[in-house]
N, CA, C and O atoms as a GROMACS GRO file, in nm:
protein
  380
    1UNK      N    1   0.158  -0.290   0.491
    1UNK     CA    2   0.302  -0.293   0.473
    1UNK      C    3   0.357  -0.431   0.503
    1UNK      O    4   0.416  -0.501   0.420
    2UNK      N    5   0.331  -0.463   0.629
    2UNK     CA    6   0.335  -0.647   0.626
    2UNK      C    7   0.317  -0.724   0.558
    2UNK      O    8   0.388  -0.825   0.558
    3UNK      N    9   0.220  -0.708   0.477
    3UNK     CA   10   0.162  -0.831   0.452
    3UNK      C   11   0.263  -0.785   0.243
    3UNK      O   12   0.257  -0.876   0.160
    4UNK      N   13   0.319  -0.684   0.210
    4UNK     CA   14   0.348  -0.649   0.148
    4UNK      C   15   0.500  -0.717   0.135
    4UNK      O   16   0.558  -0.771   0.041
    5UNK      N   17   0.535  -0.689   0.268
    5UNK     CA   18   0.682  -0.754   0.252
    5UNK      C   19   0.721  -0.907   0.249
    5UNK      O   20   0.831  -0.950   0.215
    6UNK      N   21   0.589  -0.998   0.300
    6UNK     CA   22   0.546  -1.126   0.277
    6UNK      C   23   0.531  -1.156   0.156
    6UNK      O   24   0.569  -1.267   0.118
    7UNK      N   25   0.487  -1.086   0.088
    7UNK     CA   26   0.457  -1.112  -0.100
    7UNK      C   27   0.617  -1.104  -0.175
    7UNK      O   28   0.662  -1.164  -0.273
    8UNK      N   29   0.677  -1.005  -0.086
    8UNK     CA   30   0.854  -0.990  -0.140
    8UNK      C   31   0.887  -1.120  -0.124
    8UNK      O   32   0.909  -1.197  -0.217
    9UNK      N   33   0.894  -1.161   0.059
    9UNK     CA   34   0.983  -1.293   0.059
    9UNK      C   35   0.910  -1.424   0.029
    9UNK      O   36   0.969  -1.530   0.054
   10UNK      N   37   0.807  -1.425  -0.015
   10UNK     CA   38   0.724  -1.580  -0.069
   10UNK      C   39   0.759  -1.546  -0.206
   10UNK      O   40   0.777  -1.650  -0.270
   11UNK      N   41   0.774  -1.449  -0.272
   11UNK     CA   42   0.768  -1.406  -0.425
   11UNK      C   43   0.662  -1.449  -0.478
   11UNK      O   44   0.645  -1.555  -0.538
   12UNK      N   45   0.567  -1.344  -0.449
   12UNK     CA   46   0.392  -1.309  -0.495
   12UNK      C   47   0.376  -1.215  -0.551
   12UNK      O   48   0.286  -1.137  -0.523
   13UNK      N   49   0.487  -1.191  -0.674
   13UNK     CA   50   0.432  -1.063  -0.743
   13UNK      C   51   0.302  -1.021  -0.759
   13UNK      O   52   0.274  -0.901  -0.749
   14UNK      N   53   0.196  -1.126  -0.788
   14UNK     CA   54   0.045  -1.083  -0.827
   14UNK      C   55  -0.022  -0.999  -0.699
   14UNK      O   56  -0.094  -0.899  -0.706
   15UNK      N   57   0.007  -1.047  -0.621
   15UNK     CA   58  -0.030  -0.982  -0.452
   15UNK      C   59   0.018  -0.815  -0.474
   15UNK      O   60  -0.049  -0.712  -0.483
   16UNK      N   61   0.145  -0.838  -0.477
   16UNK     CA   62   0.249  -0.700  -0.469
   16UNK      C   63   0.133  -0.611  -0.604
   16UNK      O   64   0.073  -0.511  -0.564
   17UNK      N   65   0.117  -0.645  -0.713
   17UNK     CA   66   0.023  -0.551  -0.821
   17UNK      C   67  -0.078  -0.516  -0.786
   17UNK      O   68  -0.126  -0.404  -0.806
   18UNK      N   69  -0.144  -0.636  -0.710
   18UNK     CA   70  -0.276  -0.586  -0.632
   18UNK      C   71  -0.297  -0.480  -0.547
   18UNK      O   72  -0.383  -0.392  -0.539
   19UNK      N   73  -0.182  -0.514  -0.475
   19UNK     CA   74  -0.180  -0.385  -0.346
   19UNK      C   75  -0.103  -0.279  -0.350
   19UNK      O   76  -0.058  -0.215  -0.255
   20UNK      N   77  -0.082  -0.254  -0.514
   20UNK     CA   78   0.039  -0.113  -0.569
   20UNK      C   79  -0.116  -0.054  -0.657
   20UNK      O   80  -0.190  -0.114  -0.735
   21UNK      N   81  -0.123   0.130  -0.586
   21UNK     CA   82  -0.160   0.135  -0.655
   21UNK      C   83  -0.202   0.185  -0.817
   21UNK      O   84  -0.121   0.263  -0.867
   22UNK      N   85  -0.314   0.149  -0.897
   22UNK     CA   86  -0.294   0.164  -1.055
   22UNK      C   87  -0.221   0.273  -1.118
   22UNK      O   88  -0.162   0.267  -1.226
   23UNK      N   89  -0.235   0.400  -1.018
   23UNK     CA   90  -0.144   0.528  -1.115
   23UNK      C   91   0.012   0.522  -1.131
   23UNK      O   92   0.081   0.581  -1.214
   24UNK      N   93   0.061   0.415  -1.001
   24UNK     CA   94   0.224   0.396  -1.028
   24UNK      C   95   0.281   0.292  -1.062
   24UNK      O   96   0.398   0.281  -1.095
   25UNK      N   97   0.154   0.162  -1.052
   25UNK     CA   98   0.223   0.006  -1.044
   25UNK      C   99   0.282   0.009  -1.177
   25UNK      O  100   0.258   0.091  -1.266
   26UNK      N  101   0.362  -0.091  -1.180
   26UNK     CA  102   0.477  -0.103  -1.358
   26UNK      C  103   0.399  -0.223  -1.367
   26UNK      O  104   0.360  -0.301  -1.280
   27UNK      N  105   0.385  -0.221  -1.497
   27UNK     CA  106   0.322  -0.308  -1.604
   27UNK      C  107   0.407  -0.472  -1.541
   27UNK      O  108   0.330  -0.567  -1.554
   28UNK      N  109   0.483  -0.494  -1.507
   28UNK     CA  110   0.556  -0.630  -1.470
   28UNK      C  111   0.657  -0.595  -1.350
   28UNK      O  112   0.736  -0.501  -1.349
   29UNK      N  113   0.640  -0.680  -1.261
   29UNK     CA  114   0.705  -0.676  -1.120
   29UNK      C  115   0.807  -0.793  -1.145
   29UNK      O  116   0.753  -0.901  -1.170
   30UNK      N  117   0.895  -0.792  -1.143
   30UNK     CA  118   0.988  -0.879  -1.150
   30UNK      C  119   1.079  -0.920  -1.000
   30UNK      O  120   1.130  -0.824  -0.943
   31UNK      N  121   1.092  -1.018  -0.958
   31UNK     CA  122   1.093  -1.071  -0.864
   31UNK      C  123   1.255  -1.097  -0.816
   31UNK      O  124   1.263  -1.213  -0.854
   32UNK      N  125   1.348  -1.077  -0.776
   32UNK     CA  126   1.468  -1.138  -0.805
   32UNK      C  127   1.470  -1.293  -0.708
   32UNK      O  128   1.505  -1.259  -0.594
   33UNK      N  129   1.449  -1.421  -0.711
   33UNK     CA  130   1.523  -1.475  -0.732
   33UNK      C  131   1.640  -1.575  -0.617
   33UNK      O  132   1.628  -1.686  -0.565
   34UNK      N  133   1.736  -1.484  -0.613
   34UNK     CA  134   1.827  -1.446  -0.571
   34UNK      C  135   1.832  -1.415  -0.434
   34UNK      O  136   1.916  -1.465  -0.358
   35UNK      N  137   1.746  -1.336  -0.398
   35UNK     CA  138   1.719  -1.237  -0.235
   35UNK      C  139   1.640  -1.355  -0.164
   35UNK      O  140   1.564  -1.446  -0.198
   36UNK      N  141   1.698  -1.307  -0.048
   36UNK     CA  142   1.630  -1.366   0.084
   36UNK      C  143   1.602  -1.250   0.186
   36UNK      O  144   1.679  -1.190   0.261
   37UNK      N  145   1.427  -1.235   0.159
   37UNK     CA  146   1.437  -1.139   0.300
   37UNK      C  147   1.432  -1.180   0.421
   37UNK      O  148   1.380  -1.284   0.460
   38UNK      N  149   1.494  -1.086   0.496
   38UNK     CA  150   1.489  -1.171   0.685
   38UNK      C  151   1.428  -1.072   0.776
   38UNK      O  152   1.364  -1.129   0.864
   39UNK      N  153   1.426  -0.972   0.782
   39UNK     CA  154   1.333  -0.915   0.867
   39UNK      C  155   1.288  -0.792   0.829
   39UNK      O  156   1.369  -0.715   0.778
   40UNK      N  157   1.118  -0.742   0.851
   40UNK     CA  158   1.124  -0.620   0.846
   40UNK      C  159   1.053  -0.528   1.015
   40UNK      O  160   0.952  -0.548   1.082
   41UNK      N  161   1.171  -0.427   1.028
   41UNK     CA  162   1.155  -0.333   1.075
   41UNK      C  163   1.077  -0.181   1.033
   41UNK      O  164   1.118  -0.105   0.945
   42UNK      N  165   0.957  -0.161   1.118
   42UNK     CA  166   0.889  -0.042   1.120
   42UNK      C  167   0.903   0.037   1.205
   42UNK      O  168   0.848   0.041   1.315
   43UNK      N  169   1.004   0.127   1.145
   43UNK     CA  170   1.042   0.267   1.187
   43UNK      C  171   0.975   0.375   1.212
   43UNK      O  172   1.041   0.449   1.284
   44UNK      N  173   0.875   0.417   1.185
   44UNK     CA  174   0.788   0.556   1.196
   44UNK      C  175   0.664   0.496   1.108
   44UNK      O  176   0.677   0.423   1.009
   45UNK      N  177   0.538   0.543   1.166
   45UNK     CA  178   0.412   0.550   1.112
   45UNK      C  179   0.344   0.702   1.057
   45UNK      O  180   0.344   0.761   1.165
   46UNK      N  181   0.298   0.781   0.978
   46UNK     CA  182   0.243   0.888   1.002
   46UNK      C  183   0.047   0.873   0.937
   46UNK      O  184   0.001   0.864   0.823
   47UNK      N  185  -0.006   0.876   1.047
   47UNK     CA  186  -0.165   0.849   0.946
   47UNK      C  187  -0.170   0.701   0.891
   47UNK      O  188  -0.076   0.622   0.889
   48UNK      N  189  -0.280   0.683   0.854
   48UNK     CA  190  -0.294   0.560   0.800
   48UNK      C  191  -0.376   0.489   0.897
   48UNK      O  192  -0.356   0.372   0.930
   49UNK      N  193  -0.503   0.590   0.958
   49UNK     CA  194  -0.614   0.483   1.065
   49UNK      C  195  -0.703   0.467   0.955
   49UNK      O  196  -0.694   0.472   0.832
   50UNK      N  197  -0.819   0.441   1.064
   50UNK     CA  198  -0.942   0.392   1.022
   50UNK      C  199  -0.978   0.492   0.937
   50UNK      O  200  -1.009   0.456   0.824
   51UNK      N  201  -0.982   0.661   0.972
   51UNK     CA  202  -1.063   0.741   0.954
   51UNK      C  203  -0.980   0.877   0.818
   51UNK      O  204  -0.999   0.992   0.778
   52UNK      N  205  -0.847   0.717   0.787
   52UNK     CA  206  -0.731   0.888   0.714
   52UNK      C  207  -0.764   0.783   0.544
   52UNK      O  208  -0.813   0.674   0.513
   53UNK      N  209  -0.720   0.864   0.498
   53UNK     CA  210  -0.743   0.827   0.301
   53UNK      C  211  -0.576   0.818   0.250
   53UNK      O  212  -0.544   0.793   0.134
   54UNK      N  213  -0.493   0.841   0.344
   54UNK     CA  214  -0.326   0.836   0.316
   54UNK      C  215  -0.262   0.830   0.429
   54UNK      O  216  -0.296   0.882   0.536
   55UNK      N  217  -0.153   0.758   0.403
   55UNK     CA  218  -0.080   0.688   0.544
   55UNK      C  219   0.108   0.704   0.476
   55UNK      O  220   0.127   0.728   0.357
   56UNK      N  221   0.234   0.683   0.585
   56UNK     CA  222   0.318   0.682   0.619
   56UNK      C  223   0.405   0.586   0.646
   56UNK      O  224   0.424   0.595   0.767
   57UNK      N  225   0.463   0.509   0.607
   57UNK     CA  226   0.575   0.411   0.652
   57UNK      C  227   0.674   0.420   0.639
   57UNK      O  228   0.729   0.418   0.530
   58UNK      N  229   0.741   0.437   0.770
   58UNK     CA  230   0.901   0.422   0.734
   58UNK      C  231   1.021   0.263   0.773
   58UNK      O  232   1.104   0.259   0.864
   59UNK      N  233   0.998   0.177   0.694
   59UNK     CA  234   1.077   0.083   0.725
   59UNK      C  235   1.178   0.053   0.680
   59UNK      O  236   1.215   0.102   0.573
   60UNK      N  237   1.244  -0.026   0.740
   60UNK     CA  238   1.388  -0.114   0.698
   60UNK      C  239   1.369  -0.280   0.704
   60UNK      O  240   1.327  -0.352   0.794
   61UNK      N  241   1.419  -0.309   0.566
   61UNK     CA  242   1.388  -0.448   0.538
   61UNK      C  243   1.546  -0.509   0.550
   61UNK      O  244   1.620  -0.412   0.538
   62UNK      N  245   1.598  -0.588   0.562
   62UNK     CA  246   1.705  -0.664   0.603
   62UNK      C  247   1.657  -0.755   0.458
   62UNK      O  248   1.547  -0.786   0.413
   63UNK      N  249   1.783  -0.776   0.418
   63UNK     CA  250   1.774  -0.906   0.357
   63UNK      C  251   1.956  -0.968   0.279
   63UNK      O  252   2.064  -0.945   0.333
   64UNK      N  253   1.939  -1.035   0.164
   64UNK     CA  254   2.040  -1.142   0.175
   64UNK      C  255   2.069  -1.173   0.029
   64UNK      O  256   1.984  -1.245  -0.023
   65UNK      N  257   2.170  -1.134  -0.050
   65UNK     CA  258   2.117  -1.190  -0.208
   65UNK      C  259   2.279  -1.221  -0.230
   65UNK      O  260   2.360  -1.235  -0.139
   66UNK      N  261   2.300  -1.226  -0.344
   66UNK     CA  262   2.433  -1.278  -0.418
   66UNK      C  263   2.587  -1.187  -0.346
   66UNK      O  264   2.699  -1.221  -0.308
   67UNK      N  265   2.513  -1.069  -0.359
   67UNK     CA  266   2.655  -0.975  -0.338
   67UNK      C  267   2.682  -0.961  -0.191
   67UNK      O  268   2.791  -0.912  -0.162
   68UNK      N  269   2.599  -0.997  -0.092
   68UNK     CA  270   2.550  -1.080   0.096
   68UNK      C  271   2.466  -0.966   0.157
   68UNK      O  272   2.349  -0.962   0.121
   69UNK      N  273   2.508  -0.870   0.246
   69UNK     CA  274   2.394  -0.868   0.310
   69UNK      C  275   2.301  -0.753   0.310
   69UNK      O  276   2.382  -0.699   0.387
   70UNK      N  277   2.216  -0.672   0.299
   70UNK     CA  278   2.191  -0.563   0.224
   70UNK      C  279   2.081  -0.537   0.327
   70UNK      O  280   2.024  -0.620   0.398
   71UNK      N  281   2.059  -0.361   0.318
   71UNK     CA  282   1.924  -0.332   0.397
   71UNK      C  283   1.852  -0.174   0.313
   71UNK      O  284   1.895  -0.059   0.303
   72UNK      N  285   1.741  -0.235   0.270
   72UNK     CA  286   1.665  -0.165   0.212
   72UNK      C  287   1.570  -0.059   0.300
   72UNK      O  288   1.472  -0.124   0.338
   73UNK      N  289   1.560   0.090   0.350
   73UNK     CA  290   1.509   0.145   0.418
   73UNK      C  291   1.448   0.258   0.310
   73UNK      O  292   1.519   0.308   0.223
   74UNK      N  293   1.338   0.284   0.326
   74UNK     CA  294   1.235   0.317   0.237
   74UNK      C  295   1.094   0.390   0.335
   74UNK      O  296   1.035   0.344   0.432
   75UNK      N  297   1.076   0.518   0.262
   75UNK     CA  298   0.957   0.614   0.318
   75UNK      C  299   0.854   0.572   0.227
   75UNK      O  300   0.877   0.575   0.106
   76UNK      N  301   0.754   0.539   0.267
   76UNK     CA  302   0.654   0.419   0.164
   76UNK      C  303   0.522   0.577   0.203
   76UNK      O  304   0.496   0.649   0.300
   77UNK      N  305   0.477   0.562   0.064
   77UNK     CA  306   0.334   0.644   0.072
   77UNK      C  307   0.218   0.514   0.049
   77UNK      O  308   0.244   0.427  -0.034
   78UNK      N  309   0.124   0.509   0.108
   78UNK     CA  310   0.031   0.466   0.076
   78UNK      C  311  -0.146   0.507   0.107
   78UNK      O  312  -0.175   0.582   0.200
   79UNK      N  313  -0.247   0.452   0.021
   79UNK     CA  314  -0.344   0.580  -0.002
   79UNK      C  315  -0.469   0.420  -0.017
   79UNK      O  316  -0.458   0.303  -0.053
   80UNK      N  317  -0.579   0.511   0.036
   80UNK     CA  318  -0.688   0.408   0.056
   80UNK      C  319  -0.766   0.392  -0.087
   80UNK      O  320  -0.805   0.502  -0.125
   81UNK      N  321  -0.799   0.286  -0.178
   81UNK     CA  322  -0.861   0.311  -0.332
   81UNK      C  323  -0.952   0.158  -0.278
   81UNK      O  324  -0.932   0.052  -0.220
   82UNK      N  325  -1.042   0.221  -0.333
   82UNK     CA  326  -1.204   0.118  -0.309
   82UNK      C  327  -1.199   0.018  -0.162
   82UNK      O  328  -1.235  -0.099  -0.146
   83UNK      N  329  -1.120   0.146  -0.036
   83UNK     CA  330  -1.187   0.075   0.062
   83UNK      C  331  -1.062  -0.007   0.117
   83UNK      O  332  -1.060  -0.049   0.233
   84UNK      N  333  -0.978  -0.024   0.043
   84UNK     CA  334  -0.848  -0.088   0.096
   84UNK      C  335  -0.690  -0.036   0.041
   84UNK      O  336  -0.654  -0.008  -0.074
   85UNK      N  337  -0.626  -0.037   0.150
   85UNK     CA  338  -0.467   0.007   0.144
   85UNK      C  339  -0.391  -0.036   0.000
   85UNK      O  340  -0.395  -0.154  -0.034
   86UNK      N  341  -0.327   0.054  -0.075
   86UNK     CA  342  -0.236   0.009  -0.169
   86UNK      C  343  -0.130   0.115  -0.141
   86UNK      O  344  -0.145   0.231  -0.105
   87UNK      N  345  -0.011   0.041  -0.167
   87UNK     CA  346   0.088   0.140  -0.205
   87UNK      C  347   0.143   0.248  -0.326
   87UNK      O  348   0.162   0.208  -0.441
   88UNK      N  349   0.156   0.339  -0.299
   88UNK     CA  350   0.144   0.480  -0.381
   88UNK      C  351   0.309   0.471  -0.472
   88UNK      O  352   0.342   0.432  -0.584
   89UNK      N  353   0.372   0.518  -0.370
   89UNK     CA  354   0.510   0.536  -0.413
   89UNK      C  355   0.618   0.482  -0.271
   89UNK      O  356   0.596   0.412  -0.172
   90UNK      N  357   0.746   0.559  -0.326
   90UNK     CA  358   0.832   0.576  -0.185
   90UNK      C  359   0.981   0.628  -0.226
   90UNK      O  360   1.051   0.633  -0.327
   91UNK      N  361   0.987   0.654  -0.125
   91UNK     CA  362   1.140   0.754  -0.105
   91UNK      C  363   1.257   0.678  -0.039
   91UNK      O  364   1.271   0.674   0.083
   92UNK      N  365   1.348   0.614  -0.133
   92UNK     CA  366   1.468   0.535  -0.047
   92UNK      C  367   1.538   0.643   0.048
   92UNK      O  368   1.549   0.761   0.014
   93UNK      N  369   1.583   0.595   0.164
   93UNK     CA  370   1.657   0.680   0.224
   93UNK      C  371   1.782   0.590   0.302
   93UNK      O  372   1.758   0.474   0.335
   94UNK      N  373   1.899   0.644   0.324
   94UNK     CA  374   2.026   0.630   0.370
   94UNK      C  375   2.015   0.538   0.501
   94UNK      O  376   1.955   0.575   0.602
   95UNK      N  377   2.077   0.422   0.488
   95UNK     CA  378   2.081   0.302   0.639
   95UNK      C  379   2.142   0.382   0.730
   95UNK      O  380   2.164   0.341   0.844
   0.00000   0.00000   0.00000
């Protein structure tokens, strides 16, 4: 999930495709630009050790774009494919 939200604020779409995974990623990640992220907060974990095949994140990302200051909070699924973490889907939910 870290290293996920690092690919947001460097704008590394290719990273972000890599680590989305193939049954949901969109054909082109488009980047805005515009945004500045500033911090992310991890809210709840569920699963997601050594020994689980699907994991839980609940964070809030802070960030900064044209219209000012915005916070993106999001229930992230993510699922283990050849051995390493990608992200599945996720569920926006209410700041």
């Amino acid at each position: 999930m870290r290293s996920r939200y690092s690919a947001f604020a460097l704008g590394l779409p290719g990273y972000l495709a890599e680590t989305w995974a193939e049954a949901t990623r969109p054909d082109e990640i488009d980047l805005d630009d515009g945004t500045v992220w500033r911090r992310l907060q991890i809210v709840d974990t569920l699963d997601g050790g050594p020994e689980d095949e699907s994991g839980v994140v609940e964070f809030r990302a802070a960030y900064r774009d044209p219209d000012g200051a915005g916070l993106l909070h999001e229930r992230a699924r993510f699922i283990r494919a050849d051995g390493r973490w990608v992200y599945l889907d996720g569920q926006i939910r209410g700041s």
